[in-house]
Structure formats: structure tokens, C-alpha cells
C-alpha positions as CSV (number, residue, x, y, z in Angstrom):
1,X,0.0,0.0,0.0
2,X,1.5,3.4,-1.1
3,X,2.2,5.8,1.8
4,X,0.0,8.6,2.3
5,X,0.9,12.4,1.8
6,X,0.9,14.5,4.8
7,X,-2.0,16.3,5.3
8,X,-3.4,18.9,7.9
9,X,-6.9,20.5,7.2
10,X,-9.5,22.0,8.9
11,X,-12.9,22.1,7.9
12,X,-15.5,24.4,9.5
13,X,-18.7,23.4,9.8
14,X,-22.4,24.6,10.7
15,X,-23.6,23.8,14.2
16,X,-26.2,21.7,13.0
17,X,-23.7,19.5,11.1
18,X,-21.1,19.5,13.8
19,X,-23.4,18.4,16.4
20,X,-24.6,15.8,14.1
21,X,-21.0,14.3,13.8
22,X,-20.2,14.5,17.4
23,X,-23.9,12.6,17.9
24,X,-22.2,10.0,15.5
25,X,-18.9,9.6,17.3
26,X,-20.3,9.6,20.7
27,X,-22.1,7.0,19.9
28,X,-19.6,5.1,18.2
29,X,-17.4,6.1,21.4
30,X,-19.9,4.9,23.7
31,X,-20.5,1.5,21.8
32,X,-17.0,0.4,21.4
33,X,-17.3,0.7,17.3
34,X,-15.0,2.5,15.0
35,X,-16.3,5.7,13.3
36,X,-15.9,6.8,9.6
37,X,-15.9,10.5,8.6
38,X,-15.7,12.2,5.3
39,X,-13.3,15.2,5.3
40,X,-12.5,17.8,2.8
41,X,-13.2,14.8,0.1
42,X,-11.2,11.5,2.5
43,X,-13.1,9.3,4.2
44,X,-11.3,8.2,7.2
45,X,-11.9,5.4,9.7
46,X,-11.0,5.7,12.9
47,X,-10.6,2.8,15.1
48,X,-12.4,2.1,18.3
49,X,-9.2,1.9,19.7
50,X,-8.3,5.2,19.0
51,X,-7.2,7.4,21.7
52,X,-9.4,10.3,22.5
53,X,-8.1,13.8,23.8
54,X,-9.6,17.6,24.3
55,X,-6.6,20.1,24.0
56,X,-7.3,23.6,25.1
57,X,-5.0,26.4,23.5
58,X,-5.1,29.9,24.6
59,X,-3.2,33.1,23.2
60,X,-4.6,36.9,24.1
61,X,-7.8,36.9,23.6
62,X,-8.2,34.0,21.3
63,X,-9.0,30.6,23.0
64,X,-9.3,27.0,21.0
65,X,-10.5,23.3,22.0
66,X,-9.9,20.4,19.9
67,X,-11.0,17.2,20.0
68,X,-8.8,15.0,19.4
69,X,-8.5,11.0,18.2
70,X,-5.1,9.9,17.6
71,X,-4.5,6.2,16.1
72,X,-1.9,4.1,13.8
73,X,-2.9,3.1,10.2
């Protein structure tokens, strides 16, 4: 299998359709299943073994939180 470029995206979405993926992946979370998600035109699966952070970021005024899933192809 060819390896795959390096990538690093970010892809804003509407509340309606964030919360609807978040609804997806808790319940994937919550079940013990893996979760698939189309971004910016890549579907990606993401194990349920997949290790699950929040990160908070803060600089001046701006603050961030990402939620974060981290696994090994």
C-alpha cells in the first residue's frame, strides 16, 4: 500500500452538522465501534481503539479546543 501524503486540514462546519458528527462519534465512542468521517473529500476510519483527547489552546484573547483521536494506520 502506497504511503499517504501528509496532510493537515480543517474544515468548519455549521452547528447543526457539527453536532450531528459529534452525535455520530459519541455514539460510536460509547458502543465500542469504529467511526468513519468524510473530510474535505477523504473518508477516514478511525478505530475504536483510537485514543481520544480535548486540548485547550489559549493566546490573548483567542482561545481554541480540539478534540482530538489519535491512532496508527
Amino acid at each position: 500500500m502506497p504511503a499517504k501524503r501528509r496532510r493537515d486540514i480543517e474544515k468548519v462546519y455549521s452547528a447543526k452538522k457539527f453536532a450531528a458528527k459529534l452525535r455520530r462519534l459519541a455514539d460510536a465512542v460509547e458502543n465500542g465501534r469504529p467511526f468513519t468521517i468524510q473530510v474535505a473529500g477523504e473518508r477516514l476510519r478511525i478505530p475504536a481503539s483510537a485514543a481520544i483527547s480535548v486540548e485547550h489552546e489559549r493566546a490573548g484573547r483567542v482561545e481554541v479546543m480540539e478534540f482530538q483521536l489519535t491512532w496508527e494506520r
